[in-house]
PDB file of N, CA, C and O in Angstrom:
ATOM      1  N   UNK A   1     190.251  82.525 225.996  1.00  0.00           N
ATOM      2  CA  UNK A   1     191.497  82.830 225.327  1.00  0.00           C
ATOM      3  C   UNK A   1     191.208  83.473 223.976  1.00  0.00           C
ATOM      4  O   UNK A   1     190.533  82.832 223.171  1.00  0.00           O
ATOM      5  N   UNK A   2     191.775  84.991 223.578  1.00  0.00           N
ATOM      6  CA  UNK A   2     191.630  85.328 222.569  1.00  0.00           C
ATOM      7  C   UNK A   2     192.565  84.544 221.306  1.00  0.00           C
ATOM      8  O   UNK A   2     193.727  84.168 221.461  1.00  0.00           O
ATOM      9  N   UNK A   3     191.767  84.402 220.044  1.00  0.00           N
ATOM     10  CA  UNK A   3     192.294  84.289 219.034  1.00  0.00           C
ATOM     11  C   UNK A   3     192.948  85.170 217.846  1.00  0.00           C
ATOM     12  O   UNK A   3     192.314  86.205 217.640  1.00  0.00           O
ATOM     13  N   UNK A   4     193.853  85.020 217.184  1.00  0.00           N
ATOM     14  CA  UNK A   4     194.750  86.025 216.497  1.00  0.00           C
ATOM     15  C   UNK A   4     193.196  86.769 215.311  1.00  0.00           C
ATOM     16  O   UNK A   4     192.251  86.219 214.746  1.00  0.00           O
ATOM     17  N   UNK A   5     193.544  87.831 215.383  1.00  0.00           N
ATOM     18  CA  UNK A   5     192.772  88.223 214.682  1.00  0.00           C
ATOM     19  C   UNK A   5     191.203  88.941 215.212  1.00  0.00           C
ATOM     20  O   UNK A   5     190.519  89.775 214.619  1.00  0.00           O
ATOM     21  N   UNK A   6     191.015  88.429 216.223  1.00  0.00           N
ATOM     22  CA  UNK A   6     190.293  88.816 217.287  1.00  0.00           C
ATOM     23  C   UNK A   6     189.938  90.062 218.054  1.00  0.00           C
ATOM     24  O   UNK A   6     190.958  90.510 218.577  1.00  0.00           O
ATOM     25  N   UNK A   7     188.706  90.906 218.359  1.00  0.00           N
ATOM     26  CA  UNK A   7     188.699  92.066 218.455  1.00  0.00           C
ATOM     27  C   UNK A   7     188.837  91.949 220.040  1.00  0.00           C
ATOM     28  O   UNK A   7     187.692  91.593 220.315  1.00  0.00           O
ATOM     29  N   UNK A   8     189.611  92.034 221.430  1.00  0.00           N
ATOM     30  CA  UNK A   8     189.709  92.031 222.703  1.00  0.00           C
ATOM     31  C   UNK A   8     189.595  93.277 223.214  1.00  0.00           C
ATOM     32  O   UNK A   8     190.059  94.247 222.615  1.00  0.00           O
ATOM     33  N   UNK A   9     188.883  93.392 224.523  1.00  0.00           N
ATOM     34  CA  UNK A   9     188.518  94.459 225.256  1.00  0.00           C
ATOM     35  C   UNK A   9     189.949  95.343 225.722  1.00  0.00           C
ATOM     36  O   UNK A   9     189.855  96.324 226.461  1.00  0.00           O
ATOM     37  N   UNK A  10     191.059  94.934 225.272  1.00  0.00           N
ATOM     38  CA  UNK A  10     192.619  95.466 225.163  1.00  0.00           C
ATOM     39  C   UNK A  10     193.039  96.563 223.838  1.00  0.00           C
ATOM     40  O   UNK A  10     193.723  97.585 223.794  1.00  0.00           O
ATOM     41  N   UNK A  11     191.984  95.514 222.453  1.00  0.00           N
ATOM     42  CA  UNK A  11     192.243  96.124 221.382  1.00  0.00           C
ATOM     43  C   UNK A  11     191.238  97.369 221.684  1.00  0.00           C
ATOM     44  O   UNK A  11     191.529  98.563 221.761  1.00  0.00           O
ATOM     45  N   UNK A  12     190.357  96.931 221.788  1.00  0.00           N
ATOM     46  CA  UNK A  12     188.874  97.831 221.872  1.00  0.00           C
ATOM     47  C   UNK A  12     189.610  99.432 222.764  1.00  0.00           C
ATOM     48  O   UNK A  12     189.711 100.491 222.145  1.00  0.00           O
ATOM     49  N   UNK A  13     190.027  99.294 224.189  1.00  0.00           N
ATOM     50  CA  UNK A  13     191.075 100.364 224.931  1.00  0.00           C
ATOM     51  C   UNK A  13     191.968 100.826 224.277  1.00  0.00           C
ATOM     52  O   UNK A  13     192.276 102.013 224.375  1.00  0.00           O
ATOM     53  N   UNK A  14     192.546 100.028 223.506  1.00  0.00           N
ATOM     54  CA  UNK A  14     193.978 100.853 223.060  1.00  0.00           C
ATOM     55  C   UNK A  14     193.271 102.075 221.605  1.00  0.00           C
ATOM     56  O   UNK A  14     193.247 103.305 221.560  1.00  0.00           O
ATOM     57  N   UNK A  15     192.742 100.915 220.505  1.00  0.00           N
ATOM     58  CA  UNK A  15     192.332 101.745 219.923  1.00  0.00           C
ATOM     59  C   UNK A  15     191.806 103.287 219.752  1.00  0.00           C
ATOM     60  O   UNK A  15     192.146 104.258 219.075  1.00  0.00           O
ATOM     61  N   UNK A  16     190.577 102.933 220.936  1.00  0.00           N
ATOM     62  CA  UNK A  16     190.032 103.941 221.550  1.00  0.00           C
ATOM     63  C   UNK A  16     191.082 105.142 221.961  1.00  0.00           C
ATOM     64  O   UNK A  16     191.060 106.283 221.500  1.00  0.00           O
ATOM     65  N   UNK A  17     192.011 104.620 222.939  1.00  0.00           N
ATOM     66  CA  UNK A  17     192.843 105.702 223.567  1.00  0.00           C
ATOM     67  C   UNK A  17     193.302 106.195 221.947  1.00  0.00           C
ATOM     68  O   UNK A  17     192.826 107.223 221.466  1.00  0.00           O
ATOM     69  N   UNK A  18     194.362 105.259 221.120  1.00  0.00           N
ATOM     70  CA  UNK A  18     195.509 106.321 220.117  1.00  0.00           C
ATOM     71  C   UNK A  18     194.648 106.492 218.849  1.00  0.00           C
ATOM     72  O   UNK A  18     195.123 107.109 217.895  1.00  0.00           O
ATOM     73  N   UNK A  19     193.347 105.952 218.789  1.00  0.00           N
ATOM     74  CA  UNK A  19     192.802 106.465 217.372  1.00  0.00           C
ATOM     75  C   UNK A  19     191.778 107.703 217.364  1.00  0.00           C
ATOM     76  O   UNK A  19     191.459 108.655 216.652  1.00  0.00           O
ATOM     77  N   UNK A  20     191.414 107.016 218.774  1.00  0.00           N
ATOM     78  CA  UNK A  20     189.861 108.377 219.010  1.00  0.00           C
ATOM     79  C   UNK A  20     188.773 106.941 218.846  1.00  0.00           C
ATOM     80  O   UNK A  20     187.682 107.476 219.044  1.00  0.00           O
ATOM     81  N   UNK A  21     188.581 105.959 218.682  1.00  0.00           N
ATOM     82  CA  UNK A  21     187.367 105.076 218.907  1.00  0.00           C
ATOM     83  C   UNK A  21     187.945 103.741 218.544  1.00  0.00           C
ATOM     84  O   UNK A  21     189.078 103.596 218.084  1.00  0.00           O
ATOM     85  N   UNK A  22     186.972 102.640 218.815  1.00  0.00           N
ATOM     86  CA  UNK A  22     186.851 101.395 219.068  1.00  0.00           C
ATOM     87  C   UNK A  22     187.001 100.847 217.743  1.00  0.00           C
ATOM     88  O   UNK A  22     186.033 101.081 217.019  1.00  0.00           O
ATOM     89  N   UNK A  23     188.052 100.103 217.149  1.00  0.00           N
ATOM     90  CA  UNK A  23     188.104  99.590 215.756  1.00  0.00           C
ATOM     91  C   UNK A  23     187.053  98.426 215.627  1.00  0.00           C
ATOM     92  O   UNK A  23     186.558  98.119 216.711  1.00  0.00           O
ATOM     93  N   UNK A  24     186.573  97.663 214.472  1.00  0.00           N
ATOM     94  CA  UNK A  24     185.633  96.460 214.458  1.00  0.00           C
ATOM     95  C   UNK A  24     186.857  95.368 214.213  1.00  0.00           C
ATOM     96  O   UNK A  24     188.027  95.675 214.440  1.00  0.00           O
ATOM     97  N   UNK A  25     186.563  94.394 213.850  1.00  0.00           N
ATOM     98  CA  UNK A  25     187.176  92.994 213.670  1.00  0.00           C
ATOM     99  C   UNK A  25     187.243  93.540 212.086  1.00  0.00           C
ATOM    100  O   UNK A  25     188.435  93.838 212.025  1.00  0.00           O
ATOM    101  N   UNK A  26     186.837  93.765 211.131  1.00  0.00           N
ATOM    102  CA  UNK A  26     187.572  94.251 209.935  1.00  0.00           C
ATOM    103  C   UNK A  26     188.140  94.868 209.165  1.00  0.00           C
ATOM    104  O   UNK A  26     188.385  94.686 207.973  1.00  0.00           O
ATOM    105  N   UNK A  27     188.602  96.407 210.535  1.00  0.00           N
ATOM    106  CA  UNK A  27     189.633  97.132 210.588  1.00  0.00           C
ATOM    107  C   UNK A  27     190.654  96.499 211.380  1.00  0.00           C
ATOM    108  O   UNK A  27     191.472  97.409 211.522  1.00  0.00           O
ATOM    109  N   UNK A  28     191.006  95.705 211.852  1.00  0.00           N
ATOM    110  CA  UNK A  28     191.581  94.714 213.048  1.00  0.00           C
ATOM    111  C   UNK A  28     192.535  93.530 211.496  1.00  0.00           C
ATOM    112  O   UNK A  28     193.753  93.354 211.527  1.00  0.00           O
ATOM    113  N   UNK A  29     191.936  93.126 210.742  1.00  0.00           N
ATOM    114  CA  UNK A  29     192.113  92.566 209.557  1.00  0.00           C
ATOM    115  C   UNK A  29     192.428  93.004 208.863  1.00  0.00           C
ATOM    116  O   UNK A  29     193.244  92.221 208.378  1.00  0.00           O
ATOM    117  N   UNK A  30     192.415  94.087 208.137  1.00  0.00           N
ATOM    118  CA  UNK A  30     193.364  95.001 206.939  1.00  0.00           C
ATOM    119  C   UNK A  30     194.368  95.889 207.501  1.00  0.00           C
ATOM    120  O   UNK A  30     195.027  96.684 206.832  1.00  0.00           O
ATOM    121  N   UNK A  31     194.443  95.749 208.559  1.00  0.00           N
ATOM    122  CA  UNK A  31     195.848  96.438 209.360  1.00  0.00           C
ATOM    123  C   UNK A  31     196.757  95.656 209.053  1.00  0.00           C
ATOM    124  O   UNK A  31     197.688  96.285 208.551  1.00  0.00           O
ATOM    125  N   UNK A  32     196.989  94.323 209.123  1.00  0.00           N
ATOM    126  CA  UNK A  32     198.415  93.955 208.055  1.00  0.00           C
ATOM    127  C   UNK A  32     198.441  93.996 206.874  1.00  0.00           C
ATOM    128  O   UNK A  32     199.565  93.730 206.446  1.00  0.00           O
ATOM    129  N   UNK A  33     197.663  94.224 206.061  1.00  0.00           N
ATOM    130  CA  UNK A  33     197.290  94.473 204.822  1.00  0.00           C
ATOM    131  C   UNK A  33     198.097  95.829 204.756  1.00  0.00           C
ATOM    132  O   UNK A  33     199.171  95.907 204.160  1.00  0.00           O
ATOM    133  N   UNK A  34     197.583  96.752 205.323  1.00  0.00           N
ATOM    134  CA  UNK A  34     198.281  98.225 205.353  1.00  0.00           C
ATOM    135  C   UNK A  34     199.984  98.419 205.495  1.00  0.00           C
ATOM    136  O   UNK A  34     200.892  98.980 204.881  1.00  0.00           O
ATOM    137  N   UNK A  35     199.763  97.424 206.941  1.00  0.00           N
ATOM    138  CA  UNK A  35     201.490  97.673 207.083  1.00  0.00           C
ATOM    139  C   UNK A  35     202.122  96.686 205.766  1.00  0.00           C
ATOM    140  O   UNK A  35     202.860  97.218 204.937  1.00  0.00           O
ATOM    141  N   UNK A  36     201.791  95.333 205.668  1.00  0.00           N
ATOM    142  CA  UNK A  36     202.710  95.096 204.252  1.00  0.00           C
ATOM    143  C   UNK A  36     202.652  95.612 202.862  1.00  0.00           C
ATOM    144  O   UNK A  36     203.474  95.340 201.987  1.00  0.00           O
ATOM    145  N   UNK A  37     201.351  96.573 202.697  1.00  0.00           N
ATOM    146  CA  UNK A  37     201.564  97.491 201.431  1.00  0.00           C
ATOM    147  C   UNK A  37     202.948  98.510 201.823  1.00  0.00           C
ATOM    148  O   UNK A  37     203.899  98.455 201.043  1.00  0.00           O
ATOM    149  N   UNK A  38     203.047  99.485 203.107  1.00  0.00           N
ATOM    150  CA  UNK A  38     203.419 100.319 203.126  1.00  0.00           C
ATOM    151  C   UNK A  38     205.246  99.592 203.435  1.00  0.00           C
ATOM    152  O   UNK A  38     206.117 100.461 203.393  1.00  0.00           O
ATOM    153  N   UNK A  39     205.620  98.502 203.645  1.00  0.00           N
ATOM    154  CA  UNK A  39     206.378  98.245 204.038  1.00  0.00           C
ATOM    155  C   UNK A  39     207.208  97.360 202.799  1.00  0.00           C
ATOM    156  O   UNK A  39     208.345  96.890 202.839  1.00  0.00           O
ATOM    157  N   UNK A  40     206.168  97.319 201.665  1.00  0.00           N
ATOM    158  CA  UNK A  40     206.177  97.148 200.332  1.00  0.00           C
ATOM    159  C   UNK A  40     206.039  98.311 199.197  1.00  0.00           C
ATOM    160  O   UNK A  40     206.504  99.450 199.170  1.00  0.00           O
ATOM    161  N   UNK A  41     205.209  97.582 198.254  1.00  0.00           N
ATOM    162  CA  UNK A  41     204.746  98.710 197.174  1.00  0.00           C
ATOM    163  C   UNK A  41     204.596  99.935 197.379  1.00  0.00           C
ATOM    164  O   UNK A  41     205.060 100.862 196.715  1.00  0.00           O
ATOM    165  N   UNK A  42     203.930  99.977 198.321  1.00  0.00           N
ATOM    166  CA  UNK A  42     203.207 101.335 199.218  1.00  0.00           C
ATOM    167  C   UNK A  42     202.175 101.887 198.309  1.00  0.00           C
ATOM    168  O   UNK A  42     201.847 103.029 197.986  1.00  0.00           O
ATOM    169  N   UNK A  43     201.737 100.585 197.978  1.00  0.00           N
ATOM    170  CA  UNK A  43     200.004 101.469 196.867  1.00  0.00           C
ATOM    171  C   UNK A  43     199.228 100.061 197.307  1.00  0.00           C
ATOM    172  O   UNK A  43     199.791  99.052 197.733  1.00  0.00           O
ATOM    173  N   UNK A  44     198.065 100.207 197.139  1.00  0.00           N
ATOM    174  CA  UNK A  44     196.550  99.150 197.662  1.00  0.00           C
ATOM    175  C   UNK A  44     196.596  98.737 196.433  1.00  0.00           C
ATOM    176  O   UNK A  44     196.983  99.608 195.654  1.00  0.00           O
ATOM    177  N   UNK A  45     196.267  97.419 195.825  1.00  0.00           N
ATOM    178  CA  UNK A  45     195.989  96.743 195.204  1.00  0.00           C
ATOM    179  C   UNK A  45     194.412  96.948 194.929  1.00  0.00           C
ATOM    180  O   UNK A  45     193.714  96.213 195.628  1.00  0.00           O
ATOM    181  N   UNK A  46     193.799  97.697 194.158  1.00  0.00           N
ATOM    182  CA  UNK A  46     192.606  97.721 194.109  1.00  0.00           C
ATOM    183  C   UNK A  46     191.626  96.108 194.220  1.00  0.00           C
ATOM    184  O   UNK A  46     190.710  95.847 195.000  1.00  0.00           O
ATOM    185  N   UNK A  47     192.205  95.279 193.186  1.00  0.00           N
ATOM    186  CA  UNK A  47     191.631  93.884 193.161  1.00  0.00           C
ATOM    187  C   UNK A  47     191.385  93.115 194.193  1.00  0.00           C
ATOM    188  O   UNK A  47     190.311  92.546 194.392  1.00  0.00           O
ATOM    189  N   UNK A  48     192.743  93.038 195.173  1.00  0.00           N
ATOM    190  CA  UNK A  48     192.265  92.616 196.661  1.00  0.00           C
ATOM    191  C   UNK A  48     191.422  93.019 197.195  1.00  0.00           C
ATOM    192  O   UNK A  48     190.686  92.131 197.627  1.00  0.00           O
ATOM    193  N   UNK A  49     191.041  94.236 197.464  1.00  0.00           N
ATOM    194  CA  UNK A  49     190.070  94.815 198.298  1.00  0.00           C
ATOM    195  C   UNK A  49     188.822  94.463 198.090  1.00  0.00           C
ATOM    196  O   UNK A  49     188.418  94.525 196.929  1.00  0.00           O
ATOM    197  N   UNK A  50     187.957  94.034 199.091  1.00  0.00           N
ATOM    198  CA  UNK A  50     186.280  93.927 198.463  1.00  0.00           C
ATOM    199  C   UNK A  50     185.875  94.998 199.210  1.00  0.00           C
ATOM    200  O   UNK A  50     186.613  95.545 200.029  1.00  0.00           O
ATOM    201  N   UNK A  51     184.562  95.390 198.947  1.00  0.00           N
ATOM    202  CA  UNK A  51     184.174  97.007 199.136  1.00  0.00           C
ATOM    203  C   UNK A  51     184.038  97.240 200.630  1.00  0.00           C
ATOM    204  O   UNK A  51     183.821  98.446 200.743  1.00  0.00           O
ATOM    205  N   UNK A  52     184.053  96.804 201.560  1.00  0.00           N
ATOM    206  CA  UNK A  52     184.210  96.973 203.136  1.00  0.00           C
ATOM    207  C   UNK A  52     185.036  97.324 203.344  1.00  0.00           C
ATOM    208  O   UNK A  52     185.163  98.174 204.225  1.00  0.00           O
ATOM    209  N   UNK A  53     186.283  96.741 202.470  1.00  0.00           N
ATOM    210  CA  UNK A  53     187.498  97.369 203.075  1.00  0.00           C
ATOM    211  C   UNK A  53     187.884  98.681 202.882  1.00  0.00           C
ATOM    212  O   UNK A  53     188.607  99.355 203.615  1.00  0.00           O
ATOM    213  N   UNK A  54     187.230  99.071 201.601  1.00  0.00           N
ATOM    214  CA  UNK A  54     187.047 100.410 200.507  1.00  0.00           C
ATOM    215  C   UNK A  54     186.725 101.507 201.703  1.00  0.00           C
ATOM    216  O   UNK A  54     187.327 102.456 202.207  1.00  0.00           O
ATOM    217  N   UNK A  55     185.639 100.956 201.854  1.00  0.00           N
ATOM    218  CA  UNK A  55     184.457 102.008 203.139  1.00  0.00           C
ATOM    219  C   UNK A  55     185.598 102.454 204.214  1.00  0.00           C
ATOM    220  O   UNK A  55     185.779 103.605 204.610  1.00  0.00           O
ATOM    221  N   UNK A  56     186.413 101.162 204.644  1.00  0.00           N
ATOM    222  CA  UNK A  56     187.500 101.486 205.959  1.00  0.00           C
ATOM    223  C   UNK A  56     188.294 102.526 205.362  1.00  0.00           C
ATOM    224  O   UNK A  56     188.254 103.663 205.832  1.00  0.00           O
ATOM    225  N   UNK A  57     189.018 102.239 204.360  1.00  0.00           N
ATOM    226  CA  UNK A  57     189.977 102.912 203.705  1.00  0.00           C
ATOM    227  C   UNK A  57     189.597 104.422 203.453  1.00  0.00           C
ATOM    228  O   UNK A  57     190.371 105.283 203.870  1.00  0.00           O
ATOM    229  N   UNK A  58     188.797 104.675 202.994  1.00  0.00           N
ATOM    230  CA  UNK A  58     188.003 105.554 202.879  1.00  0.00           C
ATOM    231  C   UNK A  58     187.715 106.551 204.628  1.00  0.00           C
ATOM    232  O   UNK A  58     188.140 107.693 204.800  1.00  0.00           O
ATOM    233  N   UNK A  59     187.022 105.845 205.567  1.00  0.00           N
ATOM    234  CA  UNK A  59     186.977 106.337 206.730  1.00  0.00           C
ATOM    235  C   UNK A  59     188.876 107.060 207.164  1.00  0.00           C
ATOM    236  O   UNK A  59     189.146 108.236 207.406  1.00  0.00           O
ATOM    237  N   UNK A  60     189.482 106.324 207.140  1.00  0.00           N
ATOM    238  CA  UNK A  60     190.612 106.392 207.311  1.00  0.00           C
ATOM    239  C   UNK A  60     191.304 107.885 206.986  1.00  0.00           C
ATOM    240  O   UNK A  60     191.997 108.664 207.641  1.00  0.00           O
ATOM    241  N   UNK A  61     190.782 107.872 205.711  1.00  0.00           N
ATOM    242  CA  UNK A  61     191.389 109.084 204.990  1.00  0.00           C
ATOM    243  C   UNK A  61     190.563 110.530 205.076  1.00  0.00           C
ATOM    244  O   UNK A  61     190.988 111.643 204.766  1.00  0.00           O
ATOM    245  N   UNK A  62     189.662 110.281 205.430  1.00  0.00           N
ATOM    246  CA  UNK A  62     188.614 111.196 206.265  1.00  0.00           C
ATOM    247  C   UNK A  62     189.115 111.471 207.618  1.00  0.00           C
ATOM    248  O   UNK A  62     188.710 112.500 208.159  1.00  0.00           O
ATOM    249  N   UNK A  63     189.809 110.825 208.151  1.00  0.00           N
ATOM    250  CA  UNK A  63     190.199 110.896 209.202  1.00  0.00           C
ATOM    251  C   UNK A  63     191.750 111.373 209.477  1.00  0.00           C
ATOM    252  O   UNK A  63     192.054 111.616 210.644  1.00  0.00           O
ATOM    253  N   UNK A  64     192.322 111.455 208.881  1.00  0.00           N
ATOM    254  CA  UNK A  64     193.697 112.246 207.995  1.00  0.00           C
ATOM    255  C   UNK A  64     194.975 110.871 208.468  1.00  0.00           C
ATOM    256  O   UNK A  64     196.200 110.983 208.517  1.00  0.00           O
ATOM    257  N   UNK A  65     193.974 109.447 208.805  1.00  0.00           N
ATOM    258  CA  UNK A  65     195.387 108.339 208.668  1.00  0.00           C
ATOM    259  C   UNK A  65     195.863 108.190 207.875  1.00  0.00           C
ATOM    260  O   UNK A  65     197.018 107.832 208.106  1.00  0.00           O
ATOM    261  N   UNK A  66     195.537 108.290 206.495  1.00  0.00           N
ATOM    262  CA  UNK A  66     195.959 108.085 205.210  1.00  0.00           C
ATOM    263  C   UNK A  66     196.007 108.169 204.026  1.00  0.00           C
ATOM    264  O   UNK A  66     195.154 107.484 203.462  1.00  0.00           O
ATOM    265  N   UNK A  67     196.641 108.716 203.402  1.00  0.00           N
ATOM    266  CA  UNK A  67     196.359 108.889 202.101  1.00  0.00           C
ATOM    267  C   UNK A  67     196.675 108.819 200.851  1.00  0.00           C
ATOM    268  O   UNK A  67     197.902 108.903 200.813  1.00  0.00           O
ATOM    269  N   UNK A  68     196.134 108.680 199.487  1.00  0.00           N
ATOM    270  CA  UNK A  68     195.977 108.091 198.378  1.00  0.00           C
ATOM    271  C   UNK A  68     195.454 106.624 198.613  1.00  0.00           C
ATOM    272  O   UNK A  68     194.552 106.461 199.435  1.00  0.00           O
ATOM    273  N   UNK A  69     196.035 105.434 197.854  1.00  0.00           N
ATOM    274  CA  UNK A  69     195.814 104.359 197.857  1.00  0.00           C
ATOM    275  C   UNK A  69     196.110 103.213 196.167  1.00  0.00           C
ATOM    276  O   UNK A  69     197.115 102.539 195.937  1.00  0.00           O
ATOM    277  N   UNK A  70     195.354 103.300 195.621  1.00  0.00           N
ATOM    278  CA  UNK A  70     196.179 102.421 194.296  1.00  0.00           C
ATOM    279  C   UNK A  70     196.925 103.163 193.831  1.00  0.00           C
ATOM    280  O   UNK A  70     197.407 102.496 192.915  1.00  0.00           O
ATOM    281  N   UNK A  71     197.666 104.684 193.792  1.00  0.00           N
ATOM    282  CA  UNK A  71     198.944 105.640 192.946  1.00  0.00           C
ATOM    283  C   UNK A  71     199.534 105.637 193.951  1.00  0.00           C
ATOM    284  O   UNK A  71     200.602 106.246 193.898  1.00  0.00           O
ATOM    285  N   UNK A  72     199.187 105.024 195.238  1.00  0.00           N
ATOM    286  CA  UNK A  72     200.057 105.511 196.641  1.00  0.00           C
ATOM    287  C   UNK A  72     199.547 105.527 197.627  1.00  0.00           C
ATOM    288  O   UNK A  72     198.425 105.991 197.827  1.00  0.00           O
ATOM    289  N   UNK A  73     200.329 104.980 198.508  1.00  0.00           N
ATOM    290  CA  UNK A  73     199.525 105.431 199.728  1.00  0.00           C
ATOM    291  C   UNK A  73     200.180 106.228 200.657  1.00  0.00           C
ATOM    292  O   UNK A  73     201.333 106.004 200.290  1.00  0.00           O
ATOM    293  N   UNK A  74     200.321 107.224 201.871  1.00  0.00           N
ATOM    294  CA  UNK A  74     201.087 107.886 202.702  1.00  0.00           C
ATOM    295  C   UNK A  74     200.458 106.959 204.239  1.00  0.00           C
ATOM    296  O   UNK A  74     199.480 106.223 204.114  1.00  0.00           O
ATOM    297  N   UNK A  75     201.109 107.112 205.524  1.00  0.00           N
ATOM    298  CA  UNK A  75     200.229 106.889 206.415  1.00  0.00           C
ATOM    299  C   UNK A  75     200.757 108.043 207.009  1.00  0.00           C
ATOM    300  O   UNK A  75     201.581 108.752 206.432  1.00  0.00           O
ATOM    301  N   UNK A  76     200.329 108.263 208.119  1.00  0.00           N
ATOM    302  CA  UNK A  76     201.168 109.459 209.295  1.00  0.00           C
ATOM    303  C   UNK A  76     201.485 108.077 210.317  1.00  0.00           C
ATOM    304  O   UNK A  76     201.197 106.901 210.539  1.00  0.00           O
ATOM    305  N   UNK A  77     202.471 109.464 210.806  1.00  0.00           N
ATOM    306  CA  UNK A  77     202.950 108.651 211.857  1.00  0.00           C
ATOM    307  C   UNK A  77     202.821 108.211 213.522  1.00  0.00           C
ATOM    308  O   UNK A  77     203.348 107.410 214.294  1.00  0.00           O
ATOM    309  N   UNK A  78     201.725 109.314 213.546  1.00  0.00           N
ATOM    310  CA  UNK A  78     200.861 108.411 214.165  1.00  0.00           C
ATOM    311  C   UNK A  78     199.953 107.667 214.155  1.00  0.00           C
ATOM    312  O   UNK A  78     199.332 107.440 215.193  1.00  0.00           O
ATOM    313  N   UNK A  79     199.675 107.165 213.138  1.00  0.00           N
ATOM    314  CA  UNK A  79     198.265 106.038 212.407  1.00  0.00           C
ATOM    315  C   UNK A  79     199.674 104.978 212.709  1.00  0.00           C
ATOM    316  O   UNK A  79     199.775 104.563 213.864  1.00  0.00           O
ATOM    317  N   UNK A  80     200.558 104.622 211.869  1.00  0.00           N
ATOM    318  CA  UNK A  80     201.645 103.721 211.682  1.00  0.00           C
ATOM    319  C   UNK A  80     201.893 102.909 213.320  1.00  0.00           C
ATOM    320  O   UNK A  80     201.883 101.701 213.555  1.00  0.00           O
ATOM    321  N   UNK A  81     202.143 104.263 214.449  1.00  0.00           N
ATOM    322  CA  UNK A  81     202.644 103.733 215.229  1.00  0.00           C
ATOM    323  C   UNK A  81     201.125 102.937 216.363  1.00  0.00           C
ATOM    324  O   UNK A  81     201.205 102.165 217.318  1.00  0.00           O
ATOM    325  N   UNK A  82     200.200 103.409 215.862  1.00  0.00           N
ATOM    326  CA  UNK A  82     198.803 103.025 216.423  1.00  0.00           C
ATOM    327  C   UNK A  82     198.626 101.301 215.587  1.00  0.00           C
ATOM    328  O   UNK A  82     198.156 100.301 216.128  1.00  0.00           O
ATOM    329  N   UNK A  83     198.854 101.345 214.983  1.00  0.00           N
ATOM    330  CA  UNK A  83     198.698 100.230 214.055  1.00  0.00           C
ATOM    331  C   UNK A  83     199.651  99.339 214.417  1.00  0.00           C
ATOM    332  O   UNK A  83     199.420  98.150 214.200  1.00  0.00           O
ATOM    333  N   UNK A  84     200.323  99.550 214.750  1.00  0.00           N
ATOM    334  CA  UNK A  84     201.885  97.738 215.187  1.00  0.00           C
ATOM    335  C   UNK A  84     201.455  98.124 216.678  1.00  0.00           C
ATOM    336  O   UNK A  84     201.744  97.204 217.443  1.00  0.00           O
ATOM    337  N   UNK A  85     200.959  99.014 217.203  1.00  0.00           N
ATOM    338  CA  UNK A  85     200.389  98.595 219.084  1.00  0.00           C
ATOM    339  C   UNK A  85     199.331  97.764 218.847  1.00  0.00           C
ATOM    340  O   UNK A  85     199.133  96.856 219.654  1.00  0.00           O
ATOM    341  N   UNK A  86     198.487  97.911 217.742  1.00  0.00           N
ATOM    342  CA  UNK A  86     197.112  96.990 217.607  1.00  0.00           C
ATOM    343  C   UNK A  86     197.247  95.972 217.377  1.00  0.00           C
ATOM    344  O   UNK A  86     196.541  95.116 217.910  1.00  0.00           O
ATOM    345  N   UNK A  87     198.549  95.563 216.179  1.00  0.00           N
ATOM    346  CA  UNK A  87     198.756  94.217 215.872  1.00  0.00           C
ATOM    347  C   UNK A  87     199.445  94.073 216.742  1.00  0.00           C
ATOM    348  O   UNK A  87     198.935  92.980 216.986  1.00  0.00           O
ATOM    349  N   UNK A  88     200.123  94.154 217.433  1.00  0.00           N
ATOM    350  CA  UNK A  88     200.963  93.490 218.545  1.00  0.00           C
ATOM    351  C   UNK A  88     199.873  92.691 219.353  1.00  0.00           C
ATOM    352  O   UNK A  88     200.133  91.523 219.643  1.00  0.00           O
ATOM    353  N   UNK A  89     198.768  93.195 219.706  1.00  0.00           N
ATOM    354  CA  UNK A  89     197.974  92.718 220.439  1.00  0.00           C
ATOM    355  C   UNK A  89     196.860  91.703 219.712  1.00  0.00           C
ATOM    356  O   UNK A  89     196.537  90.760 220.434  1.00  0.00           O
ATOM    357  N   UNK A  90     196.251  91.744 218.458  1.00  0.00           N
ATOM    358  CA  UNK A  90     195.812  91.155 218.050  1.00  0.00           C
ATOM    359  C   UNK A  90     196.480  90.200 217.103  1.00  0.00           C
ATOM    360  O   UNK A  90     195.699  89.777 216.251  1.00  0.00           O
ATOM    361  N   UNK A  91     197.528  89.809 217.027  1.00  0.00           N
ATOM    362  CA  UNK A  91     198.264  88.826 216.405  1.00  0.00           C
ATOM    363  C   UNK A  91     199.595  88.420 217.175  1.00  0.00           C
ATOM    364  O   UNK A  91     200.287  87.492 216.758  1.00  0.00           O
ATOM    365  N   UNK A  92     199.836  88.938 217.990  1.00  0.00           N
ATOM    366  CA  UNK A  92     201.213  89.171 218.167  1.00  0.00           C
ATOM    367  C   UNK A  92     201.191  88.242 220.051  1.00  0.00           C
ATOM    368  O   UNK A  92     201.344  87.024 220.144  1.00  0.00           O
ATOM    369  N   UNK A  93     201.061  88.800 220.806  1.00  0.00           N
ATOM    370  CA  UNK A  93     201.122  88.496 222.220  1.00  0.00           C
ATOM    371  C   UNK A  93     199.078  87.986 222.626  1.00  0.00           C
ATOM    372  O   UNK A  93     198.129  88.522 223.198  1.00  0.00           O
ATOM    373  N   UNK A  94     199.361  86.621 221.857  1.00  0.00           N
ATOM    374  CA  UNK A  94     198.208  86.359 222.532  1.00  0.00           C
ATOM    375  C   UNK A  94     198.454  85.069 223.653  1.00  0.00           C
ATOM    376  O   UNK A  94     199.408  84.317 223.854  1.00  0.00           O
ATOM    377  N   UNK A  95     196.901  85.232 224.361  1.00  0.00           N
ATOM    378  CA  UNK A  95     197.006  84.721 225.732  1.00  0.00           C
ATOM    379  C   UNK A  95     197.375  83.508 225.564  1.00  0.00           C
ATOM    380  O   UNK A  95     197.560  82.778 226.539  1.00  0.00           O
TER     381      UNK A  95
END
């Protein structure tokens, strides 16, 4: 039985299919982080973050999911809608 928070061979597929690759367990973890900034403040709290998450954040925006971060952040909308299919599955409908 998977646990919330948990990287499953469901997350691992979906990811893959709507991002282009396989997220880890600590991109899996700052995905609600993301959606309650953006669904909030809509800027990253620099202080929260410890530098792994930096590196993600960073990948991210290299990757055109997102952008700015402590003056702002943007997501697209397809990062947004990739992101509540992921948490749905890793927090949301577990076994």
């Amino acid at each position: 039985m998977a646990k919330r928070g948990m990287i499953t061979d469901e997350i691992k597929r979906c990811s893959h299919e709507l991002l282009g690759y396989e997220i880890d367990c600590a991109e899996l973890r700052l995905m609600p982080y993301v959606q309650y900034v953006m669904m909030n403040e809509q800027r990253v709290d620099p202080i929260r973050m410890k530098p792994n998450e930096r590196k993600i954040l960073s990948k991210w925006r290299e990757m055109n999911f997102i952008e700015g971060g402590a003056s702002g952040m943007i997501v697209s909308k397809a990062f947004w809608d990739a992101l509540h299919e992921i948490l749905w599955l890793g927090y949301v409908d577990i076994d």
